[in-house]
C-alpha positions in Angstrom: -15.6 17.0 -23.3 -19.1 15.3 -23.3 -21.3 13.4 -20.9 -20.9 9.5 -21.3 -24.4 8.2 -22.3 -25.5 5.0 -20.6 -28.9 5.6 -21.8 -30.6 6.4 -25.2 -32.8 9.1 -23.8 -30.1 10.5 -22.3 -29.7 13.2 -24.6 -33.2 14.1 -24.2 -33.5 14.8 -21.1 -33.7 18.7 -19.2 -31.2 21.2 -19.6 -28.7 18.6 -21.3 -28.0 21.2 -23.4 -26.5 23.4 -20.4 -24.9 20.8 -19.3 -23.4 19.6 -22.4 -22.1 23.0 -22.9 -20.4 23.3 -19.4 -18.7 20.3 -20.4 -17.0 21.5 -23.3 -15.6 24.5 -21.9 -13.8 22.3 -19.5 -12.0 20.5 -22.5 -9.4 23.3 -23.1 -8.6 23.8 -19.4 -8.0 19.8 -18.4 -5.5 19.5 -21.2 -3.5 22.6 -19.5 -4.0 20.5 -15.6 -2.6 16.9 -17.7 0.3 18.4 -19.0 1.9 18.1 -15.6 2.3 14.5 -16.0 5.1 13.2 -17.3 3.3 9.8 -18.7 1.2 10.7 -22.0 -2.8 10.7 -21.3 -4.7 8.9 -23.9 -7.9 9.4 -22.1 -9.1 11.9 -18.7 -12.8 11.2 -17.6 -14.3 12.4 -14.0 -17.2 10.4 -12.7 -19.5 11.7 -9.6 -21.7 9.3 -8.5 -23.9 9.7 -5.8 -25.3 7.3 -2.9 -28.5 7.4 -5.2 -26.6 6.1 -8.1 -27.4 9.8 -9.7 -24.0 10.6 -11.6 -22.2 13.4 -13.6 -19.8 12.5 -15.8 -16.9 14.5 -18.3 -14.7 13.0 -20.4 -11.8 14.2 -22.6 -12.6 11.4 -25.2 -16.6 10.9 -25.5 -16.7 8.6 -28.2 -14.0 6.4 -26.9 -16.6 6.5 -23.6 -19.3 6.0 -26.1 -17.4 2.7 -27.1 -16.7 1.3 -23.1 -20.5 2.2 -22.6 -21.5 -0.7 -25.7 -19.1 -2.9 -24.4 -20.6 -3.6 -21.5 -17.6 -3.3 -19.1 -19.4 -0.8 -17.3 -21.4 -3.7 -15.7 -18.2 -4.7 -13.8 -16.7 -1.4 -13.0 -15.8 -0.4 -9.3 -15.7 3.2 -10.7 -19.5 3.4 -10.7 -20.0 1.7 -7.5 -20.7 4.2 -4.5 -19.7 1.7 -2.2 -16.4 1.0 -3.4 -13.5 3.4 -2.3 -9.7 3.0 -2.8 -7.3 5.8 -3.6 -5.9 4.3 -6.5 -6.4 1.2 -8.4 -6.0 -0.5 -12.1 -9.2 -0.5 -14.0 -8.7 -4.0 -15.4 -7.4 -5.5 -12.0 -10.6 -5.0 -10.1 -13.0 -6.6 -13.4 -13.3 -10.0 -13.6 -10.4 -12.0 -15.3 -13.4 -13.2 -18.0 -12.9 -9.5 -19.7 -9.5 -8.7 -19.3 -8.6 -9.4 -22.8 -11.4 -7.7 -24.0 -10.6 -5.0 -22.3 -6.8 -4.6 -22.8 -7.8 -5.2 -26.8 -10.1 -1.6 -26.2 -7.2 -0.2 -24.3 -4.5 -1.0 -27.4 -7.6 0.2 -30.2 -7.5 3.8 -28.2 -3.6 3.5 -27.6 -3.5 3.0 -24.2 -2.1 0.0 -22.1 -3.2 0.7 -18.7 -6.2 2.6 -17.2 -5.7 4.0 -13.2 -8.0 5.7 -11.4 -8.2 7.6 -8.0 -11.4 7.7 -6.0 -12.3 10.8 -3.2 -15.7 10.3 -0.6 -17.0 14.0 -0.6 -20.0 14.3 1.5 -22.8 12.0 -0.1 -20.7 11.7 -3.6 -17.9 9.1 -4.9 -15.8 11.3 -7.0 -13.4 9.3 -9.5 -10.5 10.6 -11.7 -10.2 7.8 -14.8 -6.5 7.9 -16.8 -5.9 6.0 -19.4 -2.0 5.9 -20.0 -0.5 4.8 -23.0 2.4 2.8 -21.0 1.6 0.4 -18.4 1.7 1.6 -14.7 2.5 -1.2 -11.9 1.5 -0.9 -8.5 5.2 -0.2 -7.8 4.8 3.2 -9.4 1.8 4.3 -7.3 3.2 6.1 -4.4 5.4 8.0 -6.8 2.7 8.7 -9.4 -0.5 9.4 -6.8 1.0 12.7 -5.7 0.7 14.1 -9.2 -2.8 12.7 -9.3 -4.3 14.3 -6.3 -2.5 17.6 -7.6 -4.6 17.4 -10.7 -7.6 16.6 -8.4 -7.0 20.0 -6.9 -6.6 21.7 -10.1 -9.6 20.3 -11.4 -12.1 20.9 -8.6 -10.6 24.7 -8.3 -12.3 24.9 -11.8 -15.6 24.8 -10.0 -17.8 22.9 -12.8 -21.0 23.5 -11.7 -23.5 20.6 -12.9 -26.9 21.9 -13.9 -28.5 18.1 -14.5 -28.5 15.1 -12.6 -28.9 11.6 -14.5 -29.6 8.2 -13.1 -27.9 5.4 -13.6 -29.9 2.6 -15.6 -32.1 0.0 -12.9 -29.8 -3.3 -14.6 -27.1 -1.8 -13.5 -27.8 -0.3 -10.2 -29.2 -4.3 -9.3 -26.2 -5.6 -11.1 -23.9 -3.8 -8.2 -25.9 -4.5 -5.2 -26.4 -8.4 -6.3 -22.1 -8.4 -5.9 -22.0 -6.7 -2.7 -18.7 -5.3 -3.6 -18.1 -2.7 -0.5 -14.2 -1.2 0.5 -13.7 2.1 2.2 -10.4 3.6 2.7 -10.1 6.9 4.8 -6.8 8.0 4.8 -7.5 10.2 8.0 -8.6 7.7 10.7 -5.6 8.3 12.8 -5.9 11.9 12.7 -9.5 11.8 13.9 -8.8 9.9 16.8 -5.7 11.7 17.6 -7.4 15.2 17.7 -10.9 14.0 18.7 -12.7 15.2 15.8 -16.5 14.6 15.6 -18.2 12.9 12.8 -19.0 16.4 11.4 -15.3 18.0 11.3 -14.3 14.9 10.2 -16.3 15.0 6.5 -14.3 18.4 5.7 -10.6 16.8 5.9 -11.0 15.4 2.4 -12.4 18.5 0.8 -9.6 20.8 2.5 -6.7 18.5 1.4 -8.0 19.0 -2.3 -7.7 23.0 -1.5 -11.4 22.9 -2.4 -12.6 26.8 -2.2 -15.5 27.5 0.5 -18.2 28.4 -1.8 -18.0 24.5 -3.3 -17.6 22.6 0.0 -20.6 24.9 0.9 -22.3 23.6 -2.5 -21.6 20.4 -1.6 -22.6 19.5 1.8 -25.6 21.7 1.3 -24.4 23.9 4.1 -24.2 28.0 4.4 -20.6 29.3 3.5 -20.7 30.7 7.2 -21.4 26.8 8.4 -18.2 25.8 6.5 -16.2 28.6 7.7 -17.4 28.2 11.4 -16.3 24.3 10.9 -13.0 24.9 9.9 -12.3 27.5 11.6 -12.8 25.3 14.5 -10.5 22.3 13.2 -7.8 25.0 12.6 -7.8 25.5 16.0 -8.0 21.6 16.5 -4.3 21.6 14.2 -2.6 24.7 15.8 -2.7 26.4 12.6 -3.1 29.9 11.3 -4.9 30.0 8.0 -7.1 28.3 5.6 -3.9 27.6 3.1 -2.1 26.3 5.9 -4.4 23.8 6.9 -5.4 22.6 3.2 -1.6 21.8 2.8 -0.5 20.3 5.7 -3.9 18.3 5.3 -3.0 17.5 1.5 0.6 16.3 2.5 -0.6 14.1 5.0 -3.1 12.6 3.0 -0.1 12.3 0.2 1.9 10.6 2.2 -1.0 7.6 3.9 -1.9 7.1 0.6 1.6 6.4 -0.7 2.4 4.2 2.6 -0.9 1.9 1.7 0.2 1.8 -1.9 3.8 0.6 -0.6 1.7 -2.4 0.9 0.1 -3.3 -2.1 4.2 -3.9 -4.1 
């Protein structure tokens, strides 16, 4: 795995080396976490971007990202747009209809006929899974195919990259984004909230504990102290009636499951 390079002084910049290296040792491991699928993967990446537009990104496939990246498709991807959020969508659906044959001709050159993606708000980042599978996947197939998705969301973050380096997305493309005003957010836990009353604060950990994300990471990514985390959930355990950490993370994961699969249903 390799970082995607938007920028030719990428490469140069502080502690990519560390970071490069991290990267690569997740290679072996997200093979093992794909194998659960039963469609074939032509390509994995995972993109974290930031309300900053600072991103990380890993990819199975570097030179096929190399190859998007010259393309220029990344000017019209919802992937790297903080702003847009949707549990799972078709690459190609949401670019305008001007590249779509372009696009499905770099699809077929890296054996691929459709590209979905699922996206997760954690605290101030846009996390997004990328697949590229090498039969086509309709929106029919969505509820069925999303709970293997978030599984591997799981397995993935349970791997605990840690990214050493921070890179910013390029100014033309940043501008490029904010000139289309493209903004959608989907939380698949509104109901909940109201129903139990939680604050704004409780509320941000839902997401991270339906992804059985470990303390030490949520506490890494809010910025908080592990005993802040703790103290928070301890306190929306008692919110759900439940008795442990595991407990919560799956009835939380189920329930997110199943509202995503519901609002896929309305997309057939």
């Amino acid at each position: 795995m390799a970082i995607l390079e938007l920028t030719h002084k990428l490469s140069q910049a502080k502690n990519f080396s560390i970071y490069l290296k991290n990267a690569i040792e997740m290679a072996s491991n997200t093979s093992n976490i794909l194998n659960i699928l039963p469609q074939n993967v032509r390509n994995f990446t995972f993109f974290r971007i930031s309300a900053d537009h600072e991103f990380n990104m890993v990819t199975s496939k570097p030179l096929r990202g190399f190859k998007y990246a010259k393309s220029d498709f990344w000017q019209y991807d919802v992937t790297t747009n903080p702003h847009y959020l949707t549990p799972i969508f078709d690459r190609k659906a949401l670019m305008p209809k001007e590249v779509h044959a372009s696009y499905e001709r770099f699809l077929r050159e890296i054996g691929g006929q459709s590209c979905i993606a699922t996206n997760y708000q954690i605290g101030n980042f846009k996390d997004t899974f990328i697949y590229v599978f090498s039969e086509n996947i309709t929106k029919d197939q969505y509820a069925d195919l999303y709970a293997s998705l978030h599984n591997i969301a799981i397995a993935f973050y349970h791997l605990e990259i840690k990214y050493h380096t921070t890179f910013r997305l390029p100014t033309k493309f940043i501008d490029n984004h904010k000139r289309r005003l493209v903004h959608y957010q989907y939380d698949s836990f509104e109901a909940l909230i109201d129903k139990h009353q939680l604050t704004q604060t409780k509320a941000k950990y839902l997401l991270p504990l339906a992804l059985h994300m470990p303390l030490d990471y949520i506490a890494f990514l809010f910025c908080k102290s592990r005993r802040t985390v703790e103290k928070n959930i301890d306190e929306i355990r008692d919110k759900f009636n439940v008795y442990s950490k595991f407990e919560l993370c799956q009835l939380l994961s189920s329930y997110h499951i199943c509202q995503v699969q519901k609002y896929t249903q309305s997309l057939s």
